[in-house]
Every structure is written in C-alpha cells, then in structure tokens.
C-alpha positions as CSV (number, residue, x, y, z in Angstrom):
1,X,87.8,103.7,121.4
2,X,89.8,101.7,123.7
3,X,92.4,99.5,123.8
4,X,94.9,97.3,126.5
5,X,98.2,97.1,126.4
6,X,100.2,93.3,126.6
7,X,102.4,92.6,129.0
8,X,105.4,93.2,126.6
9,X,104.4,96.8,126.2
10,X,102.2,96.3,122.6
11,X,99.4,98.1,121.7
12,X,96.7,96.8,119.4
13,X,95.5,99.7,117.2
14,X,91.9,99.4,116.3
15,X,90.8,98.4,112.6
16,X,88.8,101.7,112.6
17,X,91.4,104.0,113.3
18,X,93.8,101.7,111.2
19,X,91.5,102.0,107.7
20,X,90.7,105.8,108.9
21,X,94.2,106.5,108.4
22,X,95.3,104.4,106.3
23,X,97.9,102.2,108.5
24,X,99.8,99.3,107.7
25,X,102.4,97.1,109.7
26,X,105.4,99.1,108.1
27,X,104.3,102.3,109.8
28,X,105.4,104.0,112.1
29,X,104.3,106.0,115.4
30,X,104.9,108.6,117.5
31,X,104.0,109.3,120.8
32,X,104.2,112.9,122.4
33,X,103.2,113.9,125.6
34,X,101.4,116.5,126.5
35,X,99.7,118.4,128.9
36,X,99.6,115.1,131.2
37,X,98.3,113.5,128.0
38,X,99.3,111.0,125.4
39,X,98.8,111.5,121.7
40,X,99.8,109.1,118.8
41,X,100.9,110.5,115.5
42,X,101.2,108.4,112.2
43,X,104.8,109.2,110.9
44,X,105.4,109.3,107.0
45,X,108.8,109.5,106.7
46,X,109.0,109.9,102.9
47,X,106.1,110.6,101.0
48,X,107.2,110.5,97.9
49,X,108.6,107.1,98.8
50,X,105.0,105.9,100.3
51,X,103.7,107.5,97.0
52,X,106.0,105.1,94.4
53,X,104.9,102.4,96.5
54,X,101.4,102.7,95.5
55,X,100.2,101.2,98.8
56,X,102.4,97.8,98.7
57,X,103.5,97.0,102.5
58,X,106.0,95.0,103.8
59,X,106.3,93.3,107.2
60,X,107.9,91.0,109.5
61,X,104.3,89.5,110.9
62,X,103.9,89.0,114.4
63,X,106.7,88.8,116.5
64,X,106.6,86.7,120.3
65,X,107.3,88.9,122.8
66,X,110.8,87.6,124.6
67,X,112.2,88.4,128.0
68,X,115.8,87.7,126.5
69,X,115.8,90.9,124.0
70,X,115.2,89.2,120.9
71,X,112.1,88.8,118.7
72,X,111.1,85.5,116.7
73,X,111.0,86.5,112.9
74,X,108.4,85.2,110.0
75,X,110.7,81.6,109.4
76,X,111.5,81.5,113.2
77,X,115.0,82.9,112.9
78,X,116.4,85.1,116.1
79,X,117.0,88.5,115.5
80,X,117.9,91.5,117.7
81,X,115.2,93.7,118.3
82,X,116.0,97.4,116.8
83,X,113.9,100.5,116.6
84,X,115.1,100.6,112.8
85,X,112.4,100.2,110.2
C-alpha cells in the first residue's frame, strides 16, 4: 500500500491498515528508523486505559495545516500545536 505525504508533513493512513489494527484519531505513532528504512509502530500507551474505554475515541477532527505554528480546532478556535495527546 501506498501513500503521499501533504505539503504540511501529514500522512494519510490507509482504511485497511487503519481497521487491521484497529486505529483511531486518538492514537498515536511511532516512527523508527532502521537499517535506511522507516517503520510505523501503533503506540498504546495504557492498555488498561484503552481497555475501560471500551473502544470510545476522542478527537479534535481535521486540523488546517498553518505556516504560523498554530492549528484551527473543531469550533475554529486557535490553538498552539503540541505533541501532547
């Protein structure tokens, strides 16, 4: 499978790969390098925590991508963009 990244540096994940493991917008990646090569690992920070949830997921929604370091949230608000979940 294939797929292109934006010109803001985002990556669409395909749906197969998406229901395969069982990802949702809260989740999280990480990419290790290796070898010269890239591999992308699903994260699960707390299991037990995933667990209780019972497969409710939150999420923000798409964000616009902005040159000026700042994302657009779900009502339009401006918010610093973080690495934190």
């Amino acid at each position: 499978m294939r797929s292109t990244s934006t010109s803001c540096g985002r990556i669409v994940i395909p749906a197969e790969i998406r229901r395969r493991f069982k990802l949702g917008p809260a989740d999280r990646l990480e990419w290790l390098v290796e070898d010269g090569q890239i591999r992308v690992v699903p994260v699960r920070e707390d299991p037990i925590a995933a667990f209780r949830a019972g497969g409710k997921r939150g999420g923000a929604g798409p964000h616009a991508c902005s040159p000026t370091g700042r994302r657009t949230g779900t009502r339009g608000e401006q918010r610093p963009m973080t690495n934190d979940p």
